[in-house]
VOBA-1610 file (N, C-alpha, C; in pm, whole numbers, padded with zeros to 5 digits, always signed):
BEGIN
Unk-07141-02324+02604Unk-07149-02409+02486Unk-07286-02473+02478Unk-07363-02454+02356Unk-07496-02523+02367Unk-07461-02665+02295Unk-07539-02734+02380Unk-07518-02886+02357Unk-07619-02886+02277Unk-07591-03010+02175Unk-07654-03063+02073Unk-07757-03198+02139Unk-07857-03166+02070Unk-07999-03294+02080Unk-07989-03396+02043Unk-07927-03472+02060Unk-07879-03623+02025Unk-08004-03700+01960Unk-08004-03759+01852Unk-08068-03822+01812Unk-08163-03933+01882Unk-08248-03965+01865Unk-08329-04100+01965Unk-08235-04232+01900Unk-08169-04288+02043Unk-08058-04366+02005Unk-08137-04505+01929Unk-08278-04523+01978Unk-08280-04660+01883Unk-08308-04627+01755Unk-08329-04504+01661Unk-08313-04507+01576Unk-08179-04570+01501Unk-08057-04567+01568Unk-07940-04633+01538Unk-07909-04757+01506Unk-07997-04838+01601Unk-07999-04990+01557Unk-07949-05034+01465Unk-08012-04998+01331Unk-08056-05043+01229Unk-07927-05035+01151Unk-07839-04933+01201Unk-07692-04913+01143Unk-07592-05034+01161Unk-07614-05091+01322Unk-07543-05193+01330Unk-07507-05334+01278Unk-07664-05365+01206Unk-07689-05458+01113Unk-07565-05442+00989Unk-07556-05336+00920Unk-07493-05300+00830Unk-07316-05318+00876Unk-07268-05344+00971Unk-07131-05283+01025Unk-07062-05477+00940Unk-07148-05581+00977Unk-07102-05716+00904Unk-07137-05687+00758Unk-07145-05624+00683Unk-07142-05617+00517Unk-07037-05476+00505Unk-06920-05459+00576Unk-06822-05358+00546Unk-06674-05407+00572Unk-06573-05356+00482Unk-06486-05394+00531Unk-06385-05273+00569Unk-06344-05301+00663Unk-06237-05167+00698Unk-06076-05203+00713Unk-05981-05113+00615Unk-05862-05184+00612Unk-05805-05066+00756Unk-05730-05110+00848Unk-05659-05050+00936Unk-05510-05077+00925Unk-05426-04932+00900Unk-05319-04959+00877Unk-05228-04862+00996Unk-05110-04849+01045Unk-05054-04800+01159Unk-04934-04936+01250Unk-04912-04848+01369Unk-04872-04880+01447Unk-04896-05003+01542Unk-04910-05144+01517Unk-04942-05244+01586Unk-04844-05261+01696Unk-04911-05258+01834Unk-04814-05306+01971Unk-04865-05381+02012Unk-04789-05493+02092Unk-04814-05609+02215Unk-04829-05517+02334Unk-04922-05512+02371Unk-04913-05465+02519Unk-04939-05632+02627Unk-04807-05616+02668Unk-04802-05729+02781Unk-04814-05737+02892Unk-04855-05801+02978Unk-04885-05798+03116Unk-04841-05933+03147Unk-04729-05893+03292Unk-04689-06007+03378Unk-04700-05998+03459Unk-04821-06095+03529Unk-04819-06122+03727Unk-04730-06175+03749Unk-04722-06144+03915Unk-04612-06189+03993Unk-04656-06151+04155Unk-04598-06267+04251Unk-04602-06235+04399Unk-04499-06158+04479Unk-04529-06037+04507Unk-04380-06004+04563Unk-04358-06055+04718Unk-04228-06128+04709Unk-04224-06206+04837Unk-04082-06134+04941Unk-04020-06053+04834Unk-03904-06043+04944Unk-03833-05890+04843Unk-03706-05843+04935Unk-03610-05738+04857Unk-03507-05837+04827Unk-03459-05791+04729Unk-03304-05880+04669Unk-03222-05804+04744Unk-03116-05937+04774Unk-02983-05885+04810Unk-02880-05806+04742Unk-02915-05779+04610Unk-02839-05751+04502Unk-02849-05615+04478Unk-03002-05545+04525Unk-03046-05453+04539Unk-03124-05380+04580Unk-03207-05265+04625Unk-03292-05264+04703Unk-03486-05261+04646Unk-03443-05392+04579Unk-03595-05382+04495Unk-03642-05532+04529Unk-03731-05523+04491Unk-03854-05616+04493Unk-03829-05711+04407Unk-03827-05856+04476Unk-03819-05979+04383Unk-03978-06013+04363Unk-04015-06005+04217Unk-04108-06073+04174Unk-04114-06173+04119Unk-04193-06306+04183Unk-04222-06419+04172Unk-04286-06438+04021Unk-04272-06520+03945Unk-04399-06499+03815Unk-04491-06583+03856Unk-04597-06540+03828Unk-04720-06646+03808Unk-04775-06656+03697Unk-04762-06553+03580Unk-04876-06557+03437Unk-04819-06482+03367Unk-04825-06438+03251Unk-04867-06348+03157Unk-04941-06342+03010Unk-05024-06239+03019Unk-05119-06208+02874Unk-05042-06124+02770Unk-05130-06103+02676Unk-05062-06021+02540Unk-05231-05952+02498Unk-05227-05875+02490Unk-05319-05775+02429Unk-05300-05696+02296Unk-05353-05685+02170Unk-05310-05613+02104Unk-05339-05448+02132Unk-05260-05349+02130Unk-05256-05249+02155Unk-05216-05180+02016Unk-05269-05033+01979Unk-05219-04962+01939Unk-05327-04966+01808Unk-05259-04966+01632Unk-05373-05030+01585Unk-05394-05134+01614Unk-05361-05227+01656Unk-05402-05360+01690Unk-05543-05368+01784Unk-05539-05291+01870Unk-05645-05248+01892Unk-05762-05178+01858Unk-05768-05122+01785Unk-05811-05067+01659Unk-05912-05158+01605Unk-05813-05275+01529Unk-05864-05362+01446Unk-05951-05484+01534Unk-05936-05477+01698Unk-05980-05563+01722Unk-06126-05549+01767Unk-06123-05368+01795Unk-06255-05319+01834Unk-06371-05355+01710Unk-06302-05296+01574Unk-06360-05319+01433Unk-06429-05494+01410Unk-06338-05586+01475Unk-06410-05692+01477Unk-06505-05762+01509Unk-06433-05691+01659Unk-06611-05723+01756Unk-06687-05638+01756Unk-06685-05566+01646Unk-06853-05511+01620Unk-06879-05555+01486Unk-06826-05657+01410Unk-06865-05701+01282Unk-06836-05692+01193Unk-06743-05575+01198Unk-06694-05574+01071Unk-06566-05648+00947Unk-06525-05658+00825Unk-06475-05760+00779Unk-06296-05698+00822Unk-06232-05704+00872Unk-06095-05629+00919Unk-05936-05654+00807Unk-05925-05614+00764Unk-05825-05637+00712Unk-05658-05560+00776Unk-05542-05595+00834Unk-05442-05524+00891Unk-05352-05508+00805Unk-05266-05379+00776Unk-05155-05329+00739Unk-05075-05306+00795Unk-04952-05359+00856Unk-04858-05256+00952Unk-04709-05404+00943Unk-04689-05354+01055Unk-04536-05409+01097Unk-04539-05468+01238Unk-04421-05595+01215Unk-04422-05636+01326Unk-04252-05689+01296Unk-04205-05757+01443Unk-04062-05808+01412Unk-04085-05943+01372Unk-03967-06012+01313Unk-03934-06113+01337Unk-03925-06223+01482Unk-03999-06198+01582Unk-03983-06228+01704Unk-04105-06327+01760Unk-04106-06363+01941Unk-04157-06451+01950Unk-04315-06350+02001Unk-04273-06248+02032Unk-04344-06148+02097Unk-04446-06104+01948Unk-04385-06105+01806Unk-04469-06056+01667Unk-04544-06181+01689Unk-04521-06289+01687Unk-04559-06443+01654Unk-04684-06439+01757Unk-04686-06385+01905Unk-04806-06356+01986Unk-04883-06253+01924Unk-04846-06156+01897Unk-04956-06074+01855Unk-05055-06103+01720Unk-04986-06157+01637Unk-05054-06177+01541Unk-05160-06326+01557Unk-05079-06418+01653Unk-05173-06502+01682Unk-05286-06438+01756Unk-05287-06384+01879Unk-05423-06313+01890Unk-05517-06274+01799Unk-05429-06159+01733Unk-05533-06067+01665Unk-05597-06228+01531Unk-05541-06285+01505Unk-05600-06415+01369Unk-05727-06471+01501Unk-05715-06484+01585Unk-05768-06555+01663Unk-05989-06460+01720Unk-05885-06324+01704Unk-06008-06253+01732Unk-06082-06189+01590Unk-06057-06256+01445Unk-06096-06233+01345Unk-06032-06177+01255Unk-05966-06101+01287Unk-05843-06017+01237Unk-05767-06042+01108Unk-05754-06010+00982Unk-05710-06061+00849Unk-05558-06005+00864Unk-05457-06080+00901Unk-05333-06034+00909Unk-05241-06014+00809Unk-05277-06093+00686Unk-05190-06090+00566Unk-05100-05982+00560Unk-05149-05872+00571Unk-05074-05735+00518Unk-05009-05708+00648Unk-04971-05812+00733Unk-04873-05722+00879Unk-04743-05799+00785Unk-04675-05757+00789Unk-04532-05808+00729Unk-04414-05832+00881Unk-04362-05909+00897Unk-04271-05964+00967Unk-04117-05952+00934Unk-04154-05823+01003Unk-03981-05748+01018Unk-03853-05857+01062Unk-03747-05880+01003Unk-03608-05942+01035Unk-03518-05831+01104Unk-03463-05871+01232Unk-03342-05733+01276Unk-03483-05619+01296Unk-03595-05607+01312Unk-03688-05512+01375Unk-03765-05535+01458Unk-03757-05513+01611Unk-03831-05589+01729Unk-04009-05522+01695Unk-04074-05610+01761Unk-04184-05575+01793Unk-04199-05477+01898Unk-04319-05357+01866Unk-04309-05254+01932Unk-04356-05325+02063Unk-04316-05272+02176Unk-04443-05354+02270Unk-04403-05268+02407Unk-04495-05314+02505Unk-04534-05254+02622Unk-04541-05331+02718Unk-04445-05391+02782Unk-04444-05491+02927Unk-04457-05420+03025Unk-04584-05473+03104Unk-04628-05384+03256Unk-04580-05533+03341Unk-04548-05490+03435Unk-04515-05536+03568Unk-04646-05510+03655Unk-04707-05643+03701Unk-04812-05602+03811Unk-04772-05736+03903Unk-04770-05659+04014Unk-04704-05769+04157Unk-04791-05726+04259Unk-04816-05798+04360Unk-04851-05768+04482Unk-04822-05879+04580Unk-04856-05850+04682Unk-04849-05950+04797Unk-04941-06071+04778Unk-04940-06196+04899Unk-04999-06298+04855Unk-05158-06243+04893Unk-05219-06287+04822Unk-05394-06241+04864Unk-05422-06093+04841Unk-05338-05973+04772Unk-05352-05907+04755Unk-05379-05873+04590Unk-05436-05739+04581Unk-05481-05726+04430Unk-05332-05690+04361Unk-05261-05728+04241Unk-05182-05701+04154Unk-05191-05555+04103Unk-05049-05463+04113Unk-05022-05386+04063Unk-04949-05328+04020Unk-04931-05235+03873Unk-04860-05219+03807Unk-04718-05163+03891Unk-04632-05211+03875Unk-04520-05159+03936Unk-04408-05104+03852Unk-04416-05126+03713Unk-04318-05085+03620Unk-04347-05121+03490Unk-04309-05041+03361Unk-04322-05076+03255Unk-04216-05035+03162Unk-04201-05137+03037Unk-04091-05190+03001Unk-04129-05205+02849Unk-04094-05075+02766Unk-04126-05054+02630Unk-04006-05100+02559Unk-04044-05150+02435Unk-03978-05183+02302Unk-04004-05070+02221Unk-03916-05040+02192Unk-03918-04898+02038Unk-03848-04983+01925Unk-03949-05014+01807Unk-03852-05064+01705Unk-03778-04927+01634Unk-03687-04975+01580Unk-03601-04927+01459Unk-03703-04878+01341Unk-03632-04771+01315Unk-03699-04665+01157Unk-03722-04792+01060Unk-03803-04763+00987Unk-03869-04869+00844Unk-03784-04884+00752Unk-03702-04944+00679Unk-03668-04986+00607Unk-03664-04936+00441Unk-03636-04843+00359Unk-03714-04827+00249Unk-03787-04953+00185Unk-03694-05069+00181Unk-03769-05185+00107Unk-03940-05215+00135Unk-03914-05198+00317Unk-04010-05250+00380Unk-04102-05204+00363Unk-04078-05026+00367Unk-04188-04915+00312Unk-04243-04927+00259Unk-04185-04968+00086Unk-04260-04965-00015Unk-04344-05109-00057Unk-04294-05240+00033Unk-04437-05353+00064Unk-04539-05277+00122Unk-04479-05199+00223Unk-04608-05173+00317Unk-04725-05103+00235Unk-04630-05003+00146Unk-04773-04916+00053Unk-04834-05008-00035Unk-04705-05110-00088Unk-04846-05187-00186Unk-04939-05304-00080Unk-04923-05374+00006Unk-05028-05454+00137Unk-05121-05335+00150Unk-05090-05217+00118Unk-05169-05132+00202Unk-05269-05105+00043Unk-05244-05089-00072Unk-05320-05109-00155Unk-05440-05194-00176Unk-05323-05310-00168Unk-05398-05420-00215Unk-05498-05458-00104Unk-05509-05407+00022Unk-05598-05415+00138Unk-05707-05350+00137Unk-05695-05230+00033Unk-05786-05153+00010Unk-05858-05156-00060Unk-05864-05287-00183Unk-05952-05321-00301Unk-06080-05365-00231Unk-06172-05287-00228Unk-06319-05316-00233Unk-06355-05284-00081Unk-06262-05188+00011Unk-06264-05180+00124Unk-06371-05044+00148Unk-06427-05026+00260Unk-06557-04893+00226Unk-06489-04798+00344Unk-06380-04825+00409Unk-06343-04758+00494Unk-06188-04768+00527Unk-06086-04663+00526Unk-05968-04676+00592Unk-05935-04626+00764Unk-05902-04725+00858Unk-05812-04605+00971Unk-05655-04604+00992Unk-05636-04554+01016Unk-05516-04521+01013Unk-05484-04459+01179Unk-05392-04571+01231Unk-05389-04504+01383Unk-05221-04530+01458Unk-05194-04391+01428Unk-05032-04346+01460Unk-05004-04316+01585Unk-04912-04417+01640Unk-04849-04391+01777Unk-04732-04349+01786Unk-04657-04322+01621Unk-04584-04257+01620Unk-04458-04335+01613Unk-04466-04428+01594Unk-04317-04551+01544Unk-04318-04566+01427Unk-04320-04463+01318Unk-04253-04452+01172Unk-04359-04526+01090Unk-04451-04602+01102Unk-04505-04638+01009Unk-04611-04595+00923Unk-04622-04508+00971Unk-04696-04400+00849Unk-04648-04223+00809Unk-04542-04304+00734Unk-04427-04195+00716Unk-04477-04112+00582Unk-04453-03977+00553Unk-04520-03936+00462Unk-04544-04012+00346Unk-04467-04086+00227Unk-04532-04209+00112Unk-04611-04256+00149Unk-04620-04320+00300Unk-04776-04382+00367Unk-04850-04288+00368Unk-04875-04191+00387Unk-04979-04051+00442Unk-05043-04074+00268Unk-04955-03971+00166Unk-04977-03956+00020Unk-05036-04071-00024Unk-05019-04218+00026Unk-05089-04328-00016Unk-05221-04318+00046Unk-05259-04291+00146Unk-05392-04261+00206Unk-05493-04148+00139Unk-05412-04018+00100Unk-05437-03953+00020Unk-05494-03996-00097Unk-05430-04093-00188Unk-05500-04106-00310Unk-05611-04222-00275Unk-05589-04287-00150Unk-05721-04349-00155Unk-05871-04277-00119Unk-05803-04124-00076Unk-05950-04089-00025Unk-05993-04006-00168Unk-05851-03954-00262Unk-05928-03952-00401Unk-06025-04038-00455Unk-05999-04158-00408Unk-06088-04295-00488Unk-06240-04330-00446Unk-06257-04211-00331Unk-06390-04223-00303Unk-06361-04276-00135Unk-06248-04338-00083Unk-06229-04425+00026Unk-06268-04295+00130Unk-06340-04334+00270Unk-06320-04264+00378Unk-06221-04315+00447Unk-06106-04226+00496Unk-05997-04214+00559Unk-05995-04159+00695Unk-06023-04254+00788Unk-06044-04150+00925Unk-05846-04195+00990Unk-05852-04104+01064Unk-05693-04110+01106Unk-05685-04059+01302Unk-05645-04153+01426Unk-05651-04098+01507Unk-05465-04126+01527Unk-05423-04044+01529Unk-05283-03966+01575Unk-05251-03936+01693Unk-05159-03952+01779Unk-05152-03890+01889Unk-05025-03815+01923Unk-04955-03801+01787Unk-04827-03683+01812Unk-04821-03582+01634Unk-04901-03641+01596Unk-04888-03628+01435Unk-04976-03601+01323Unk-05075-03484+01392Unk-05179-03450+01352Unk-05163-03367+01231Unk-05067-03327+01229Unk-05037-03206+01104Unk-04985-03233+00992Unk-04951-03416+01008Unk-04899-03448+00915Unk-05037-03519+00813Unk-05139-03515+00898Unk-05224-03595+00801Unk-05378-03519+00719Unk-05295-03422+00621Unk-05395-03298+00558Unk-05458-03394+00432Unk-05583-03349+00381Unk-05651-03374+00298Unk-05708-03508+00316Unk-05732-03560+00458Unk-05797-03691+00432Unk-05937-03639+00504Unk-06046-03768+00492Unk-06179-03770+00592Unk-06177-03693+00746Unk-06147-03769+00805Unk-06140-03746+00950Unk-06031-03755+01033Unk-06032-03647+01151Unk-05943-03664+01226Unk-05981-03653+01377Unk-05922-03740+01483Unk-06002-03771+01624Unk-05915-03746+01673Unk-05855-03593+01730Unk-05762-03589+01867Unk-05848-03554+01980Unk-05810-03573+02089Unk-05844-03536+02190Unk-05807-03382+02250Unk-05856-03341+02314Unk-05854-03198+02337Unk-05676-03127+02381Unk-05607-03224+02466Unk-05454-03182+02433Unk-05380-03222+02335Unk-05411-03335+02214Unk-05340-03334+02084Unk-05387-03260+02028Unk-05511-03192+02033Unk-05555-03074+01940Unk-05486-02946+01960Unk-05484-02897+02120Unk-05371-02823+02182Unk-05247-02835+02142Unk-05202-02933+02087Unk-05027-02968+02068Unk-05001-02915+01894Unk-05174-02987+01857Unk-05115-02925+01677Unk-05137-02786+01670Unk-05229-02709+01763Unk-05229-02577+01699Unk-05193-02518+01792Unk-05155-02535+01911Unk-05073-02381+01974Unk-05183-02301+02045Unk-05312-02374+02057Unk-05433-02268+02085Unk-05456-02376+02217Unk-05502-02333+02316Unk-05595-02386+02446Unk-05734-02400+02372Unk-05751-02536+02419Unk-05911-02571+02391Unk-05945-02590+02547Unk-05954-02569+02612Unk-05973-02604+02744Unk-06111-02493+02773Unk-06156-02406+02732Unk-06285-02309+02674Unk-06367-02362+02532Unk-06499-02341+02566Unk-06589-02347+02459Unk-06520-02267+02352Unk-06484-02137+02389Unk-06434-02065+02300Unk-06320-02100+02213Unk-06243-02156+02303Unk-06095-02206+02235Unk-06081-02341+02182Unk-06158-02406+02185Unk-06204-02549+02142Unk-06228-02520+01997Unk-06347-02418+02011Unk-06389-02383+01858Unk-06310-02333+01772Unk-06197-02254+01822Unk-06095-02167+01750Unk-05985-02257+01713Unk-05922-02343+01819Unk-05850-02479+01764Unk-05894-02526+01666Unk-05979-02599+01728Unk-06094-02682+01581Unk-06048-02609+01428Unk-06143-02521+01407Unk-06141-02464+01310Unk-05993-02407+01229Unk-05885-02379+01321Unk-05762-02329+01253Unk-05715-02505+01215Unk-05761-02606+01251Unk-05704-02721+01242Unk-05741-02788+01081Unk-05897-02746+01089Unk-05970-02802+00951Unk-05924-02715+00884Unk-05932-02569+00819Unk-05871-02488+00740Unk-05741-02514+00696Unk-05608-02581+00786Unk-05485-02610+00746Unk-05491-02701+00721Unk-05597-02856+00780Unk-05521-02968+00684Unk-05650-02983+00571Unk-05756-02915+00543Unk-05825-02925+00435Unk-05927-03081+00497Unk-05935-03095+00608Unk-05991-03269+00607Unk-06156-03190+00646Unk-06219-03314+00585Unk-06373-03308+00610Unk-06445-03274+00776Unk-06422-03337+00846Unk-06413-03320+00960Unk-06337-03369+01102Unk-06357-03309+01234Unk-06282-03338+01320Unk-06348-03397+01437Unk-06333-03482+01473Unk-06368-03510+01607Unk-06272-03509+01735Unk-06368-03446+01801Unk-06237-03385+01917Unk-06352-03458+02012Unk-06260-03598+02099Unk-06239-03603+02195Unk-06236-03573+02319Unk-06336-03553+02451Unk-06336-03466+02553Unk-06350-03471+02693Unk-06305-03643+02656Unk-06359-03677+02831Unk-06450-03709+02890Unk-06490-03661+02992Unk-06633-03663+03047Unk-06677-03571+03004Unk-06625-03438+02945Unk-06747-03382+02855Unk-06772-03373+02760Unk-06772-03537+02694Unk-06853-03570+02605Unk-06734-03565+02466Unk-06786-03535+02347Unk-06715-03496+02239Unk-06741-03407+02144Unk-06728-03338+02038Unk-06723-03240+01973Unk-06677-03259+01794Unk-06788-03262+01725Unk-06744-03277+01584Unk-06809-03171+01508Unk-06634-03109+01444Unk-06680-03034+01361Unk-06659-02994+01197Unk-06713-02961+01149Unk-06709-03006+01032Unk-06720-02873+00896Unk-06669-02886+00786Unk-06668-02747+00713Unk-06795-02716+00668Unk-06820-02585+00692Unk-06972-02524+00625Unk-07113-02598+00667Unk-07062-02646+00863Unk-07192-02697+00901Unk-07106-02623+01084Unk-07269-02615+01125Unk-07207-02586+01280Unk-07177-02706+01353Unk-07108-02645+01435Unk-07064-02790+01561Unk-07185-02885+01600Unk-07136-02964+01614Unk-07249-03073+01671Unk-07166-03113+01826Unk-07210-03077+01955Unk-07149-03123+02098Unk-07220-03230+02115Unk-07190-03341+02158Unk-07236-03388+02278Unk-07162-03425+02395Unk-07313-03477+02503Unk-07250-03501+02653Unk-07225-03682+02663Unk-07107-03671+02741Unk-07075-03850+02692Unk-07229-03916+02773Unk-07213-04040+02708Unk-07325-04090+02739Unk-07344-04167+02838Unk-07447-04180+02939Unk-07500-04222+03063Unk-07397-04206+03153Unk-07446-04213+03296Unk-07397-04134+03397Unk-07289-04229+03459Unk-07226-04312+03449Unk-07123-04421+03537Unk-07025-04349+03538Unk-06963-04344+03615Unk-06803-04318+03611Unk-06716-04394+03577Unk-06605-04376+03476Unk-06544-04435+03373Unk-06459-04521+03456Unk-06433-04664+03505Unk-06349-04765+03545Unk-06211-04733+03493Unk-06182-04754+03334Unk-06077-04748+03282Unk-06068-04697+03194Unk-05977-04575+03105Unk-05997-04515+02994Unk-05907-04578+02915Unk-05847-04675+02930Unk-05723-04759+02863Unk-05773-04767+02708Unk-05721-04718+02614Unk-05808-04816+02467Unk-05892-04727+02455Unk-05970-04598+02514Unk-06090-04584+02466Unk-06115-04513+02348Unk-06013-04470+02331Unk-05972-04363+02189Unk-06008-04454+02066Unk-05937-04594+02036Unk-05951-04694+01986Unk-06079-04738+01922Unk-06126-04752+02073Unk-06277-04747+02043Unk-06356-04660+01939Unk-06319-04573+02026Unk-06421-04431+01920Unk-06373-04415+01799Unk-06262-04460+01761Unk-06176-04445+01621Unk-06247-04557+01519Unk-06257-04685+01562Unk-06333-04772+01513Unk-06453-04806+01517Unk-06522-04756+01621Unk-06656-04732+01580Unk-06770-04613+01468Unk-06655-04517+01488Unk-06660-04417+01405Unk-06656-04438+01262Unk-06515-04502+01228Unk-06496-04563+01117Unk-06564-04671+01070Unk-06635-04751+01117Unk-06746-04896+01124Unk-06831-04832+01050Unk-06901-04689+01132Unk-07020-04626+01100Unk-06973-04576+00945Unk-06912-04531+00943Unk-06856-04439+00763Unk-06859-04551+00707Unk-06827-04682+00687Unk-06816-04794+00607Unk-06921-04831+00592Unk-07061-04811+00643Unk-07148-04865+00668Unk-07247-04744+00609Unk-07244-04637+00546Unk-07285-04544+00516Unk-07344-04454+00574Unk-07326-04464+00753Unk-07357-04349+00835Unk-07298-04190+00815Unk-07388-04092+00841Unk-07343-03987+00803Unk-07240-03921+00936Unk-07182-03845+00949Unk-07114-03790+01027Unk-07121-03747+01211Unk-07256-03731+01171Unk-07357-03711+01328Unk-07365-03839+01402Unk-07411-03918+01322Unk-07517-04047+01321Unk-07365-04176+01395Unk-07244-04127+01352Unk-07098-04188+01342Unk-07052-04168+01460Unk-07050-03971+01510Unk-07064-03967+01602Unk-07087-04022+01725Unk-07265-04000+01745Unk-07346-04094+01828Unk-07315-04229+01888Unk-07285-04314+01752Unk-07282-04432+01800Unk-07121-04472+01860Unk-06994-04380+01846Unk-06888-04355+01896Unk-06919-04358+02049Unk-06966-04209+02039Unk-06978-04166+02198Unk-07060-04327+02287Unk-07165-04393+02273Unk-07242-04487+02325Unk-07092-04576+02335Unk-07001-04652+02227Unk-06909-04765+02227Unk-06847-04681+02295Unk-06781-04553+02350Unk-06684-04519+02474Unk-06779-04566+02615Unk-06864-04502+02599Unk-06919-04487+02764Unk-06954-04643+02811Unk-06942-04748+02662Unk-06979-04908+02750Unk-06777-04956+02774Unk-06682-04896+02684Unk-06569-04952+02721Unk-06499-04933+02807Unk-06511-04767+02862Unk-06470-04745+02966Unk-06467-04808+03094Unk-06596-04865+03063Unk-06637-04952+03187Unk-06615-05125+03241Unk-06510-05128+03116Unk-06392-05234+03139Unk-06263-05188+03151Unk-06206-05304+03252Unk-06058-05283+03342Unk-05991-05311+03182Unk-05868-05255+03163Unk-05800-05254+03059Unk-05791-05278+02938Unk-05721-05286+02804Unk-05752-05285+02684Unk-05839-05368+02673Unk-05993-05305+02587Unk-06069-05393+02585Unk-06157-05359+02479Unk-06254-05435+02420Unk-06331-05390+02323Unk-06494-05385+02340Unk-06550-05366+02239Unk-06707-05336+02240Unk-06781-05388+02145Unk-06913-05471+02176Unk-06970-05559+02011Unk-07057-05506+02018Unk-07174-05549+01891Unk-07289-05504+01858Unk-07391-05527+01926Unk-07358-05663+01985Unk-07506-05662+02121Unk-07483-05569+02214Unk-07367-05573+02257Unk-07386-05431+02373Unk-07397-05307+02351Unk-07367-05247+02242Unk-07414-05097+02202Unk-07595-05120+02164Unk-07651-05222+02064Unk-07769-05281+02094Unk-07827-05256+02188Unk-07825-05301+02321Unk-07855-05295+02412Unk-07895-05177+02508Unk-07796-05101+02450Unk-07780-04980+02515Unk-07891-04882+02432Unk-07911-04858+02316Unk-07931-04799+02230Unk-08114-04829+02282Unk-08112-04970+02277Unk-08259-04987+02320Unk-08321-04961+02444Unk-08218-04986+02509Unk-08288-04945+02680Unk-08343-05121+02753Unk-08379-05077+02878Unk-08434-05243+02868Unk-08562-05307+02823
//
């Protein structure tokens, strides 16, 4: 595979300025991902497990929520679409995300529908490092028709004067085809529509962009990308069936891959040499930085680029986490 010549990254700079005069509506799947410490001090009598002591717990937004929070801390104006429950666990997440800039209006507050969420268990001994020992998901309940059809108009009305949509499906019903067809006519309207999916790639034809990673790309078409060769042949049977502008495929440490109709591939190698701490979120990342860049009138390459740079600085934080404009800055310039 011949790798592509990456642009001279401080030419990029100048893009980031632009990312605070855009607004990007993100609509999808919002989760609490929770985390509870604890000391494990003993086995229960009750059974042969581990009594954990509590000492703390955080709330992270995960999912789009994460999404929208990466979009913030790099500047941009955020507006959210999605679902949450009636609960004390919705009532945390949305306080975060208001807290980290986040325009929540359009999350609607499900009655009788839990918040999706993700409780990790991390315990250890006294003086020892905490670790995950179990996790403990919420699956809400199917959408509602009523609820549906708020969600498409929040999701409208989120979109008035917006220069960018994402759309990021984890696959808990909320972007059920009327949601998809609503995305659709916004990318009639001129809107860029980027979409990262991670079970439900085939459902989202005729928009901007699409970011799977090299086994969701494997899952929608039935082809091994795991070869230069078969990467390209995925790829391409992928853009031809859903008609979208282009694809970004996701690749790990080797780098990423966007390709696009009636232009050749553009590869690159991920950027600078560290070894990745944590890949938690990093998809996220690249979904919203990507999308930052399209709102901001970066072209496709250029969107790219500055993707790949916001993975290789997030990775290099311990769990869900995000990326701002001074530190891609930074990077871009050198010291």
């Amino acid at each position: 595979m011949v790798r592509s010549k990456p642009p001279r990254l401080a030419s990029l700079a100048p893009l980031l300025q632009k990312f605070s005069q855009s607004r990007v509506v993100v609509v999808g799947d919002f989760v609490a991902d929770e985390y509870v410490y604890g000391e494990t001090e003993r086995i229960s009598r009750e059974a042969p497990v581990l009594i954990v002591r509590f000492e703390r717990s955080e709330l992270a937004p995960g999912g789009a929520g994460n999404a929208a929070q990466n979009l913030a801390a790099l500047g941009v104006d955020v507006r959210a679409v999605g679902l949450v429950g009636h609960d004390a666990l919705g009532s945390r997440l949305l306080g975060v995300l208001r807290a980290g800039a986040v325009d929540v209006k359009g999350v609607q507050r499900v009655r009788g529908r839990a918040t999706e969420a993700k409780t990790r268990i991390l315990a250890g001994g006294r003086s020892t490092r905490r670790q995950q020992m179990l996790r403990v998901d919420r699956t809400p309940e199917p959408v509602p028709p009523a609820v549906e059809r708020r969600l498409i108009a929040d999701l409208l009305r989120a979109a008035r004067g917006a220069t960018a949509v994402l759309a990021s499906d984890y696959g808990s019903g909320v972007l059920s085809p009327r949601v998809v067809e609503a995305l659709r006519g916004l990318r009639r309207r001129g809107i860029p529509v980027c979409v990262d999916s991670r079970y439900a790639l085939n459902a989202f034809s005729g928009l901007t962009m699409l970011k799977p990673n090299e086994p969701e790309l494997e899952a929608a078409t039935g082809i091994r990308a795991s070869t230069p060769e078969g990467l390209a042949r995925a790829a391409r049977s992928l853009l031809r069936r859903l008609g979208c502008e282009t694809l970004l495929v996701t690749r790990g440490h080797n780098g990423m891959s966007l390709f696009a109709r009636g232009r050749r591939p553009v590869h690159l190698d991920a950027h600078g040499d560290k070894e990745a701490v944590d890949v938690t979120g990093a998809g996220d990342t690249v979904a919203a930085t990507y999308a930052a860049s399209l709102a901001s009138g970066a072209d496709a390459v250029d969107a790219m680029q500055l993707a790949n740079v916001a993975a290789s600085i997030v990775v290099q934080k311990a769990g869900t986490a995000t990326v701002n404009r001074d530190e891609i800055r930074r990077e871009l310039l050198g010291p």
